[in-house]
ChimeraX commands (.cxc) that place a marker at each C-alpha (Angstrom):
marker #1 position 0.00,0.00,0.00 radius 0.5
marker #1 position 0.95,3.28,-0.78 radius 0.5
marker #1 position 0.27,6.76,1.50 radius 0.5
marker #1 position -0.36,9.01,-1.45 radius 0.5
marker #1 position 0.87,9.71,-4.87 radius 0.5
marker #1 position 3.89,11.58,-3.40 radius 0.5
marker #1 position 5.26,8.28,-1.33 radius 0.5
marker #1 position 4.37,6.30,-4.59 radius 0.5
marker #1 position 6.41,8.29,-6.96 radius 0.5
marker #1 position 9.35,9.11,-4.64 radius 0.5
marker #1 position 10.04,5.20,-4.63 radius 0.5
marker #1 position 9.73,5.25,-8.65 radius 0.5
marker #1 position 12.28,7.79,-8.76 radius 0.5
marker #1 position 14.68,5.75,-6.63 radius 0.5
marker #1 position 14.37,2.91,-9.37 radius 0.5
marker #1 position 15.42,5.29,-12.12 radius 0.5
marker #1 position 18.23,7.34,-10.77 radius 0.5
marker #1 position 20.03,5.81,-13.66 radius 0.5
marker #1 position 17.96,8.24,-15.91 radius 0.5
marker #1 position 18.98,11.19,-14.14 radius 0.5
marker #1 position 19.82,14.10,-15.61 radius 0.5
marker #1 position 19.94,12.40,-18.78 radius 0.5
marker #1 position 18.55,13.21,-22.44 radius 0.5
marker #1 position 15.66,12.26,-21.28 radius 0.5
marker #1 position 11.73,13.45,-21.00 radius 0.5
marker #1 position 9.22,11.98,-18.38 radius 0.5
marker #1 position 5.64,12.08,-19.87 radius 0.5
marker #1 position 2.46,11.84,-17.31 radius 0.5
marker #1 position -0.82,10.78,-18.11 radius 0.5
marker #1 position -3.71,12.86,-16.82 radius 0.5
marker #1 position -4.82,13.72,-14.65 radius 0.5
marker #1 position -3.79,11.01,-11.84 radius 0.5
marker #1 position -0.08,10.40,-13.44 radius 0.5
marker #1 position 0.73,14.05,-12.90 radius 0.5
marker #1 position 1.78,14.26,-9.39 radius 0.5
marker #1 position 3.38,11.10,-9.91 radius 0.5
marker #1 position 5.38,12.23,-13.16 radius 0.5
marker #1 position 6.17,15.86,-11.00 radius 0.5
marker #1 position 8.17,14.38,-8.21 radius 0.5
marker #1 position 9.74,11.91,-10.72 radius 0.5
marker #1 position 10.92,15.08,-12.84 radius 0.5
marker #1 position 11.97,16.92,-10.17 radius 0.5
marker #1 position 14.09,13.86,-7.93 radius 0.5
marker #1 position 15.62,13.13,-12.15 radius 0.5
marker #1 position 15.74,16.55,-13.58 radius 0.5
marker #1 position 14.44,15.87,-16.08 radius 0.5
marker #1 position 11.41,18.38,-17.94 radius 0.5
marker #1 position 7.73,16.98,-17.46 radius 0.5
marker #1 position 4.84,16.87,-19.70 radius 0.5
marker #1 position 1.82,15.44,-20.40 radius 0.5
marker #1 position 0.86,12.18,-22.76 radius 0.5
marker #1 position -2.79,12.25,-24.70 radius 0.5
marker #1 position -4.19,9.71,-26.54 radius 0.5
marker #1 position -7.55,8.62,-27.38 radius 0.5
marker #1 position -8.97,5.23,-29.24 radius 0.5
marker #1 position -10.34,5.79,-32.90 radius 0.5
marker #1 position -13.73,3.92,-32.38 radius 0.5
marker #1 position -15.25,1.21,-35.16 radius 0.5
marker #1 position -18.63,2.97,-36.47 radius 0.5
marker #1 position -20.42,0.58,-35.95 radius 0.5
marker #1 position -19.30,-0.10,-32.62 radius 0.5
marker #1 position -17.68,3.09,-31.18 radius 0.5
marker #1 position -16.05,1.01,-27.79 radius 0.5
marker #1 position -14.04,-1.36,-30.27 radius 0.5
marker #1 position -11.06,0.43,-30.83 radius 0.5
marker #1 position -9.99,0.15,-34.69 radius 0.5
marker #1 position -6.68,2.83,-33.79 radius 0.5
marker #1 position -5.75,5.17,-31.59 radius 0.5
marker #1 position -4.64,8.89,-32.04 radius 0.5
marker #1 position -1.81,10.75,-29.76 radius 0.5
marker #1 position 0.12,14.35,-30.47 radius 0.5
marker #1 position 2.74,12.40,-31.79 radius 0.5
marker #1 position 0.86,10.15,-34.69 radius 0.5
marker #1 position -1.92,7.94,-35.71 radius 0.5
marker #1 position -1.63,4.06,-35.27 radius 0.5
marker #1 position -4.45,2.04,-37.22 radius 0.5
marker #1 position -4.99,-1.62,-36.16 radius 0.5
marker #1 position -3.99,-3.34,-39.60 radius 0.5
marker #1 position -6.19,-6.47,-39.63 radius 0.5
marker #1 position -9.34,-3.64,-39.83 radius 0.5
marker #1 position -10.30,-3.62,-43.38 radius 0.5
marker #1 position -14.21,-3.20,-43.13 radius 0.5
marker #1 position -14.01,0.67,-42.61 radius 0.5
marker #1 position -13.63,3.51,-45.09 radius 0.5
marker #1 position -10.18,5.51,-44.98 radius 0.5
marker #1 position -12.35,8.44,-44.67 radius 0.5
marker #1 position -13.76,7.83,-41.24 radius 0.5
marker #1 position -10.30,7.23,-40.06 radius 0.5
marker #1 position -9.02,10.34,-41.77 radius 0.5
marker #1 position -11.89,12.25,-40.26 radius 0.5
marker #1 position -12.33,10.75,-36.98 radius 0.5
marker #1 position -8.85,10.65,-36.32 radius 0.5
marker #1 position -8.30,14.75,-37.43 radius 0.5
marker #1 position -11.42,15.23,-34.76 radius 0.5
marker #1 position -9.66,13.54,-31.93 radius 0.5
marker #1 position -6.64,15.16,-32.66 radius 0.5
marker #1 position -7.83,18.57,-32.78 radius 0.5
marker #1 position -9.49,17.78,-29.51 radius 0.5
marker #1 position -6.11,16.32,-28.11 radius 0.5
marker #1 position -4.29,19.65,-29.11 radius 0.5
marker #1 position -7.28,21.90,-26.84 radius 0.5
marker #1 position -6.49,19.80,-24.29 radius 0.5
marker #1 position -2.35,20.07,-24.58 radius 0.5
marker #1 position -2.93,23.53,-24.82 radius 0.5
marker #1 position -5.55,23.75,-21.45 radius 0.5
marker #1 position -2.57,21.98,-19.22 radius 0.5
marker #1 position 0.78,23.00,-21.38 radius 0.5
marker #1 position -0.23,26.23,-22.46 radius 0.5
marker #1 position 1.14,27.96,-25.69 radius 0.5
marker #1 position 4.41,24.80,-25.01 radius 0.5
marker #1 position 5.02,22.45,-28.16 radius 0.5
marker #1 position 5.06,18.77,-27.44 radius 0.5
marker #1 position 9.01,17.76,-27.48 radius 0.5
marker #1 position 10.17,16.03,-29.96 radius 0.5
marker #1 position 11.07,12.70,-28.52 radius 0.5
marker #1 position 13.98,11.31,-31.07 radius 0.5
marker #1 position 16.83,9.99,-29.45 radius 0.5
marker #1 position 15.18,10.76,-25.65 radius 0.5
marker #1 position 14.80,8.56,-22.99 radius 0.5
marker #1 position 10.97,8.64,-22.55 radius 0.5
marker #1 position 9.45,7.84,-18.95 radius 0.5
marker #1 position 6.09,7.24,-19.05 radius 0.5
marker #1 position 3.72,7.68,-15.86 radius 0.5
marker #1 position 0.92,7.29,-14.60 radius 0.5
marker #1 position -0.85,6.53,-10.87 radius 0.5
marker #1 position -1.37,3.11,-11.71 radius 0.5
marker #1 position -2.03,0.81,-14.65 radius 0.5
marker #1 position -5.60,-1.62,-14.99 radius 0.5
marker #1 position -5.40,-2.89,-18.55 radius 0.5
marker #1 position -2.58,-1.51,-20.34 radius 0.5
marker #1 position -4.57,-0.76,-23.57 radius 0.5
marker #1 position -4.25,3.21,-23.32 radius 0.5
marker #1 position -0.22,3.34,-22.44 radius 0.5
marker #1 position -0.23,0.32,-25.16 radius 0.5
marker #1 position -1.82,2.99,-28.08 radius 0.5
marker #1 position 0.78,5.69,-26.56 radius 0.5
marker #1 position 3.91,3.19,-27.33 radius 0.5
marker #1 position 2.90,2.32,-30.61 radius 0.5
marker #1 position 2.20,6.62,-31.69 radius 0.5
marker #1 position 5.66,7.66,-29.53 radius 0.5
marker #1 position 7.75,4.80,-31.23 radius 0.5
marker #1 position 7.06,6.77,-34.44 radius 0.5
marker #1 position 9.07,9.49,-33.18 radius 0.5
marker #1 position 12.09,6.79,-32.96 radius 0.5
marker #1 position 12.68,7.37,-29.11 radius 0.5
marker #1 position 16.02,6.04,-27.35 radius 0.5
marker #1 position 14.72,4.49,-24.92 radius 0.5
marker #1 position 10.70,4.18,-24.05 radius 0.5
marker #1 position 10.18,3.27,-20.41 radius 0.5
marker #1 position 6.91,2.72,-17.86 radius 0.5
marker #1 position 7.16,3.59,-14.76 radius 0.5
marker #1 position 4.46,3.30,-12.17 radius 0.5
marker #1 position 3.55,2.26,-8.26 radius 0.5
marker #1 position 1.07,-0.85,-9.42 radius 0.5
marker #1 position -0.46,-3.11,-11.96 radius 0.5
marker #1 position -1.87,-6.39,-12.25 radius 0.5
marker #1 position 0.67,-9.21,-13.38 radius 0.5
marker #1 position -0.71,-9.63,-17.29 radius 0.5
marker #1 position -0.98,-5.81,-17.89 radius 0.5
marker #1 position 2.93,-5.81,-16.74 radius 0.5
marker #1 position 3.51,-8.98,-19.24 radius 0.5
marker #1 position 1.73,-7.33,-21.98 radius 0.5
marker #1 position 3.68,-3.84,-21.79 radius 0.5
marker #1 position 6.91,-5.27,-20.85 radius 0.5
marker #1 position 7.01,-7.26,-24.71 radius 0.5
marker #1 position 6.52,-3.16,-26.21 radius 0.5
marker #1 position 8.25,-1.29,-23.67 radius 0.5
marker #1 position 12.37,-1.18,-23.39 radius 0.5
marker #1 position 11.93,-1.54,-19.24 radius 0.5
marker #1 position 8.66,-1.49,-17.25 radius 0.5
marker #1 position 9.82,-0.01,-13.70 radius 0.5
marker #1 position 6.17,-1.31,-10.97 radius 0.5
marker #1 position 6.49,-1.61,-7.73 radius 0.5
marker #1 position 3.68,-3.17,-6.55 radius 0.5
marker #1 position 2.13,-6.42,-8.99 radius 0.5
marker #1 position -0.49,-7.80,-6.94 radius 0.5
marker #1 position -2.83,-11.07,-8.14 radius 0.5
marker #1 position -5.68,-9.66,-6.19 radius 0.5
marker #1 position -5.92,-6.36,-8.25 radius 0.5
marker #1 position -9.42,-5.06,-8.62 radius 0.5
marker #1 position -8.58,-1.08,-9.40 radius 0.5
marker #1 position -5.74,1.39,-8.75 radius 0.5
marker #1 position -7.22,3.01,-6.09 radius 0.5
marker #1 position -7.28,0.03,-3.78 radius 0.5
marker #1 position -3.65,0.33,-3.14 radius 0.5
marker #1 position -3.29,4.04,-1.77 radius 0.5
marker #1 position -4.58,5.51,1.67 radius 0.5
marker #1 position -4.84,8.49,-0.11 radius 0.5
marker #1 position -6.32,8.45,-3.53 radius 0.5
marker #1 position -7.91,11.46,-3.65 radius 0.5
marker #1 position -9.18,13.50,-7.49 radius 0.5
marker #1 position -6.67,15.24,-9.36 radius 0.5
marker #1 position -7.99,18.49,-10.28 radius 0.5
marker #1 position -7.17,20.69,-13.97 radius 0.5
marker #1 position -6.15,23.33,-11.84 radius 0.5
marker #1 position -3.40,20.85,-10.11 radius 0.5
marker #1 position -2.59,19.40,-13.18 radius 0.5
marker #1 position -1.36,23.18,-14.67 radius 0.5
marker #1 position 0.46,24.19,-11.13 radius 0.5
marker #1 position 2.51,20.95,-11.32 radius 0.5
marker #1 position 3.21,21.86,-14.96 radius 0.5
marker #1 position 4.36,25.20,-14.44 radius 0.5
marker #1 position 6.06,24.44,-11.04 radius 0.5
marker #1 position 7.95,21.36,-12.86 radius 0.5
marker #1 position 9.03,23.26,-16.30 radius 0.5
marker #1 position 10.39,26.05,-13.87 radius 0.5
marker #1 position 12.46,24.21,-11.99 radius 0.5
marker #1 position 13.84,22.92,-14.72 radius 0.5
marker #1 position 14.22,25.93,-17.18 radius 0.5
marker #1 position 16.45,27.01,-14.43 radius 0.5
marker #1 position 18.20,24.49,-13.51 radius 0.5
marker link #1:1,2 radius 0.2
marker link #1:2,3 radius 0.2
marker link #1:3,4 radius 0.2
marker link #1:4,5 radius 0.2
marker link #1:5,6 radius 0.2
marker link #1:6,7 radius 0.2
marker link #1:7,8 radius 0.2
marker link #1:8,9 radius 0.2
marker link #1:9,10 radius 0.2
marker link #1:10,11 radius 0.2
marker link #1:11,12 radius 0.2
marker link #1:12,13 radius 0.2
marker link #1:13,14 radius 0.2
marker link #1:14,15 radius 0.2
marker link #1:15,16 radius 0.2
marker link #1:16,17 radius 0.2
marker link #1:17,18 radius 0.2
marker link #1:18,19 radius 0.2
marker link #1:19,20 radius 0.2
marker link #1:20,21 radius 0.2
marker link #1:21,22 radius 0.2
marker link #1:22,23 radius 0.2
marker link #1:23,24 radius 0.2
marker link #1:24,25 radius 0.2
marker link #1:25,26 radius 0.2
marker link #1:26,27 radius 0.2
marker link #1:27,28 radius 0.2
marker link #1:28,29 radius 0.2
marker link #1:29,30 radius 0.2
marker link #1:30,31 radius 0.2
marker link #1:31,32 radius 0.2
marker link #1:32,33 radius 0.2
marker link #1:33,34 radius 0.2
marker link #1:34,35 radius 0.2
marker link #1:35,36 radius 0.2
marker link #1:36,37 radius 0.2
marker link #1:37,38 radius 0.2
marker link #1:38,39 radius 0.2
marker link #1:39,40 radius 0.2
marker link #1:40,41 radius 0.2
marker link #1:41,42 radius 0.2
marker link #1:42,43 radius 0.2
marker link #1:43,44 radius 0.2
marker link #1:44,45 radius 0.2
marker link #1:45,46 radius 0.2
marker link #1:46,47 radius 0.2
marker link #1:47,48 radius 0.2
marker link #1:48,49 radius 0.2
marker link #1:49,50 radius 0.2
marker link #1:50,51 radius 0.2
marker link #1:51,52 radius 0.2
marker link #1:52,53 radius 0.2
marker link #1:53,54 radius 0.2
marker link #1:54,55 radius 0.2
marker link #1:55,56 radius 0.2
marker link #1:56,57 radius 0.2
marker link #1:57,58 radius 0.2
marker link #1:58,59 radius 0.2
marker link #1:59,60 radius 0.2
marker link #1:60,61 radius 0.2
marker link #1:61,62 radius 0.2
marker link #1:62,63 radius 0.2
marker link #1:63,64 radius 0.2
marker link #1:64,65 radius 0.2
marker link #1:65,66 radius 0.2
marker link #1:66,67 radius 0.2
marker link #1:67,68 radius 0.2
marker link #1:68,69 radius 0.2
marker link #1:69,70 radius 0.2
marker link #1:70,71 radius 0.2
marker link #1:71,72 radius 0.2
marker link #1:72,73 radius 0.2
marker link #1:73,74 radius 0.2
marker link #1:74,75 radius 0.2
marker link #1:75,76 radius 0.2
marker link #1:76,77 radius 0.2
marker link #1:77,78 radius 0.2
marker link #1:78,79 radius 0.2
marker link #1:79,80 radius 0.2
marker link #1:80,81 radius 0.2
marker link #1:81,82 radius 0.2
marker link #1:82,83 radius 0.2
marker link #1:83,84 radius 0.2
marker link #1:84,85 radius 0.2
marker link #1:85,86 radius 0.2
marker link #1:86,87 radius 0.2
marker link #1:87,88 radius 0.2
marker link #1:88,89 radius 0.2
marker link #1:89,90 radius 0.2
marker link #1:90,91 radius 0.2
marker link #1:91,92 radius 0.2
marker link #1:92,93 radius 0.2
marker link #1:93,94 radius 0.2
marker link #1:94,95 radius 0.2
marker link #1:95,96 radius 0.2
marker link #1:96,97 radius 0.2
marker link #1:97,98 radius 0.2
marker link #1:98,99 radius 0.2
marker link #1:99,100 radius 0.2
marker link #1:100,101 radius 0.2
marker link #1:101,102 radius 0.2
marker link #1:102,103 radius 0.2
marker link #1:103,104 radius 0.2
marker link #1:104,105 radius 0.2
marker link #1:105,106 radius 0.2
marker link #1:106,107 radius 0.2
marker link #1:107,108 radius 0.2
marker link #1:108,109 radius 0.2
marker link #1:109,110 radius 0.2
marker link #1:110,111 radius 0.2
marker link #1:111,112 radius 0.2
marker link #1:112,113 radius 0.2
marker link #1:113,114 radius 0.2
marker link #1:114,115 radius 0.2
marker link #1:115,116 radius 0.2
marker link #1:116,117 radius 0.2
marker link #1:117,118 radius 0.2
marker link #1:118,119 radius 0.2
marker link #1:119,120 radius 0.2
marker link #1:120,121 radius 0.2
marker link #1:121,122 radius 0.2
marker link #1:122,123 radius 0.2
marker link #1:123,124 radius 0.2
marker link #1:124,125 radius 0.2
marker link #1:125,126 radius 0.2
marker link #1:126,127 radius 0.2
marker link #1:127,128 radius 0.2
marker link #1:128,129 radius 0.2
marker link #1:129,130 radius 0.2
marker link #1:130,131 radius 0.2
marker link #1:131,132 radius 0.2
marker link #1:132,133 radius 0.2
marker link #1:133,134 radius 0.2
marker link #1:134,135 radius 0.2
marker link #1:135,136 radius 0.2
marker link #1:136,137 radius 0.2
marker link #1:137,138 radius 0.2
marker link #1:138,139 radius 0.2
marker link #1:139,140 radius 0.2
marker link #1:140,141 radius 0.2
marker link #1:141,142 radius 0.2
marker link #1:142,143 radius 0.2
marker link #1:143,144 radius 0.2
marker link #1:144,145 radius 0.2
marker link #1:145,146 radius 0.2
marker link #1:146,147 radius 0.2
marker link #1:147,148 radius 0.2
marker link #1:148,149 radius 0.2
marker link #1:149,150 radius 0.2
marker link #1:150,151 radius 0.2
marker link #1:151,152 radius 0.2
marker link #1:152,153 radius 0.2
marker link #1:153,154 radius 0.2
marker link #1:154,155 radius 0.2
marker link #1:155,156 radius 0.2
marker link #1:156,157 radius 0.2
marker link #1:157,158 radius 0.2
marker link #1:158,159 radius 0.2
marker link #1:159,160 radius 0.2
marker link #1:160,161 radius 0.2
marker link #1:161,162 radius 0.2
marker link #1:162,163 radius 0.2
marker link #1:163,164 radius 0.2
marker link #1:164,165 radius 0.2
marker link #1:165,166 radius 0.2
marker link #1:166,167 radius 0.2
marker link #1:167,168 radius 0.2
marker link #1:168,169 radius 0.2
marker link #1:169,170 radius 0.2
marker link #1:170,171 radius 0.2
marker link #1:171,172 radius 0.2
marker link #1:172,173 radius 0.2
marker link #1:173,174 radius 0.2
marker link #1:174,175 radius 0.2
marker link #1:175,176 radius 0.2
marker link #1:176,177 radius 0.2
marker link #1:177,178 radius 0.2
marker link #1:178,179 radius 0.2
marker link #1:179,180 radius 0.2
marker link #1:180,181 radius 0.2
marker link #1:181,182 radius 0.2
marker link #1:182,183 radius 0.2
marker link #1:183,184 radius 0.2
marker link #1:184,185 radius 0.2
marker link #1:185,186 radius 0.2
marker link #1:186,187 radius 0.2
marker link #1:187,188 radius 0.2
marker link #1:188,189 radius 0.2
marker link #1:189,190 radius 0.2
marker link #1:190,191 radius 0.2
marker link #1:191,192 radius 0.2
marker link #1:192,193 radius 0.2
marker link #1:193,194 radius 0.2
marker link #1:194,195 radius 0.2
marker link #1:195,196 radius 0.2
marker link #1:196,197 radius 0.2
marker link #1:197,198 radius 0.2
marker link #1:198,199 radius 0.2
marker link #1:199,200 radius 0.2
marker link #1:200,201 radius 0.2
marker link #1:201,202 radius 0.2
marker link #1:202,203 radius 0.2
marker link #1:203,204 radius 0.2
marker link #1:204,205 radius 0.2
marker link #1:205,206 radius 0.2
marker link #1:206,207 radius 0.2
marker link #1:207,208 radius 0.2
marker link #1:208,209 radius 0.2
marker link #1:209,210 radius 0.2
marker link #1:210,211 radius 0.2
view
């Protein structure tokens, strides 16, 4: 068990003091992996920013995901051949447009690095399935990373099997059997609010502009 997000991450960042102050970026998913990818940024030194991505639904059944869509690319599933390139084209330019509002609410006016040749750390509070971080591998491999790595405080032992055959190093602490949701392994696992998420932002990109 875990205290709060804060104990959880500090213990991450002890795992990946290799990393620090490398060429490297740590990318948080929202809203939960924030606080998590803030104290791993700031115990690393390494800049902190957010990772979006969002499943391109079948049209005739929008919760089977036929691709997924991230700031950094498109990935279609290629054993789909029953839809029309056009609802890809056009679902996947909606989703990214709504992606890039979002970027903007949390990074401001900040361009998404370019991740070639970084070491990318990807956080989050806790992983159930694996199917979201999956679709942000396959879109960030695109941008031929150095190193793509997962870092998080729990996860059930398949998810970690699954990512650990995409990933270059999956970095969990906890891998329980009995795992029934993330939030059943911290004291404290209290909301994450927008207005938290862009404070940690700001407070982490400070910190490290000038450092």
């Amino acid at each position: 068990m875990f205290e709060n997000r804060y104990e959880a991450a500090l213990q991450l960042a002890g795992k990946l003091q290799e990393f620090k102050n490398k060429d490297g970026v740590v990318l948080a998913v929202p809203r939960g992996g924030v606080p998590i990818g803030y104290t791993i940024a700031k115990e690393l030194g390494l800049p902190l920013e957010i990772i979006l991505s969002k499943k391109i639904g079948h049209p005739y059944n929008p919760e089977y995901a036929i691709g997924s869509v991230s700031l950094h690319g498109a990935i279609i599933d290629e054993r789909v051949t029953d839809v029309p390139m056009d609802y890809i084209q056009k679902e996947a330019d909606r989703i990214l447009s709504g992606l890039k509002e979002k970027f903007k609410l949390f990074m401001g006016d900040r361009k998404p690095t370019d991740l070639t040749g970084k070491i990318v750390i990807i956080v989050d509070d806790g992983i159930a399935t694996g199917n979201t971080i999956l679709a942000t591998i396959k879109s960030i491999e695109k941008s031929n990373p150095q190193k793509i790595i997962i870092a998080v405080p729990v996860a059930p032992p398949a998810t970690v099997s699954k990512l650990s055959k995409v990933a270059d190093e999956i970095v969990c602490l906890l891998i329980p059997e009995n795992f029934s949701g993330v939030g059943q392994f911290y004291y404290d696992f209290s909301q994450v609010s927008d207005d938290e998420v862009i404070e940690l932002l700001q407070k982490a990109n400070k910190i490290k502009n000038i450092a």
